[in-house]
C-alpha positions, 0 to 999 in steps of 0.5 A: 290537665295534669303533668303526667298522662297514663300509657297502656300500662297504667303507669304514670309516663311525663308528659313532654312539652307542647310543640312550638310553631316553629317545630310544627312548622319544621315537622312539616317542611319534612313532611314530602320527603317521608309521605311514602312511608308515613302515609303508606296503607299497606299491612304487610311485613316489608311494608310496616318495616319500610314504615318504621325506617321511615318514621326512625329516619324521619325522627332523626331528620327532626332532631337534627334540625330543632333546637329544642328538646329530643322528640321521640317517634311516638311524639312526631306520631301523635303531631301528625295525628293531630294535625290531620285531626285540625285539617280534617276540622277546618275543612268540615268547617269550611263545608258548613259555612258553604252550606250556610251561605252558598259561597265559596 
């Protein structure tokens, strides 16, 4: 994989570092104080910019406690994608290896 990933534009945007343990373990720690906003469903204007504030305050609350370097918003949002990414693939694991052995 090269050092540079494309946006939407076509552009050639830097890649940021690889989370470490630590800042997943951090993201996630932060995670119960913002579900209401991260994990809201709802589409309409107050809602999508409840959401926003609270990815923003989110951000901020991350920055403030990691060492490292700065994250931004779309970084935490691509982190938390990934990780419901991991999840969801061990759970479907686990389910085949039940199907397979019939035990739990």
């Amino acid at each position: 994989m090269s050092s540079t990933q494309e946006n939407s534009k076509g552009s050639q945007a830097p890649r940021s570092e690889n989370f470490t343990p630590s800042e997943e373990a951090t993201f996630v720690s932060l995670l119960p104080d913002f579900k209401k906003y991260i994990e809201c469903k709802q589409t309409d204007a107050k809602s999508r910019e409840e959401k926003n504030r609270g990815w923003e305050n989110l951000v901020e609350a991350f920055n403030s406690i990691t060492t490292g370097i700065p994250r931004t918003e779309e970084n935490l949002r691509n982190l938390w994608d990934e990780l419901k990414k991991k999840a969801r693939k061990a759970d479907k694991t686990d389910k085949k290896e039940t199907a397979k052995t019939g035990k739990i």
